[in-house]
C-alpha angles and dihedrals in degrees: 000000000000081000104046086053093056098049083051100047085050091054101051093053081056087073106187107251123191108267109232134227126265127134146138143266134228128199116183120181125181127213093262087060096255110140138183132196130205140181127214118200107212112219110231114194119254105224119075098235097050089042088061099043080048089061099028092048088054092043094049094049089057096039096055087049099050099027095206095180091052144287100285089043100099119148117222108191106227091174153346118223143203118271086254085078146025108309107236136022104209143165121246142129084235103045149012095205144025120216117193126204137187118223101221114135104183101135082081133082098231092043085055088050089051095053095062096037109025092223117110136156098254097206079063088048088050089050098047083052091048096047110035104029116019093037088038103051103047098047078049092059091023108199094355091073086072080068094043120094109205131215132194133202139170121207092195123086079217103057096047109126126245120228086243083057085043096054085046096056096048085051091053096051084043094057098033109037130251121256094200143055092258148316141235142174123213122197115194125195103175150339095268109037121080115265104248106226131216118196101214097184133030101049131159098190117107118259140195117238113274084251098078094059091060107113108021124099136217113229107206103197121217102240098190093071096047117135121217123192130167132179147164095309105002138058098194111189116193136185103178100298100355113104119192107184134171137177 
């Protein structure tokens, strides 16, 4: 019975979440000219542990492979914990955890605006990210977060970051200090194709002040709604407005 209570206490702590909505396209286009599109909706898993080792499992894969923080950086999972604590023990010369966090801001109004539309003003995005995760979370964990390496994620085609977001984020770590090891953000598209991996902090690029971000927006398209047609002389390829053409 003791035992019974504590799988379902356990279970309970696992609340179900919704899922979110990433995937994947696919063109084809033979040599008479005759395409075909397809979309592909990625399953994430419903429950907030799974979801992380789903993300984690697919960032540590590519981080062991490319080693962006140097040959001798590895990362060893010990163990993954309960969303009470830091989210992994591992073993690393950079790090003694890994914290995951999704970017889904929709306890704002302009995060509730980007989910229905995919359009925000990305300086906003950053912000949101600076504020409620990155600040958060380390006066949460106080000096452990300098040996935390932090992920973030997002489960929404919407809320996927640009490379113009990505380069703003790395500006403003770089101005204002990083309160953790580093940093990374890991975009997945599906369960067979390799995470693309974006080192956050440290980064040695140059970069223009945050300032000059302020203003311009980030349009996330929903793929699954795309239109493809191809004829005789053309391949036009359109997502609402958004028109892709070729001759």
């Amino acid at each position: 019975m003791d035992r019974m209570r504590t799988t379902q206490a356990k279970e309970a702590k696992m609340a179900k979440r919704k899922s979110g909505e990433i995937g994947f396209s696919r063109v084809s286009i033979s040599e008479d000219g005759v395409g075909a599109y397809q979309y592909e909706s990625t399953k994430l898993p419903d429950l907030k542990e799974p979801l992380e080792a789903y993300f984690a499992d697919r960032f540590l894969e590519v981080f062991n492979r490319t080693l962006p923080l140097g040959s001798d950086a590895t990362i060893v999972v010990k163990q993954q914990n309960d969303t009470s604590t830091l989210d992994y023990d591992i073993e690393s010369s950079v790090a003694d955890f890994l914290e995951l966090a999704e970017m889904t801001p929709l306890s704002q109004i302009w995060g509730r605006e980007t989910f229905k539309t995919g359009h925000c003003d990305y300086y906003e995005f950053s912000k949101w990210v600076w504020h409620s995760i990155i600040t958060e979370k380390s006066r949460k964990y106080g000096a452990v977060s300098k040996r935390t390496i932090l992920l973030l994620y997002a489960t929404h085609w919407q809320f996927n970051a640009s490379p113009p977001m990505i380069e703003l984020m790395r500006s403003t770590l770089r101005k204002n200090g990083c309160p953790f090891a580093a940093v990374f953000y890991v975009d997945v598209l599906d369960d067979a194709s390799p995470a693309i991996l974006d080192s956050i902090y440290p980064y040695k690029g140059e970069l223009p002040p945050p300032r000059v971000h302020k203003g311009n927006t980030q349009h996330n398209a929903d793929m699954s709604r795309a239109v493809f047609e191809s004829g005789d002389k053309n391949v036009v390829f359109s997502v609402g407005p958004l028109k892709l053409g070729s001759d």
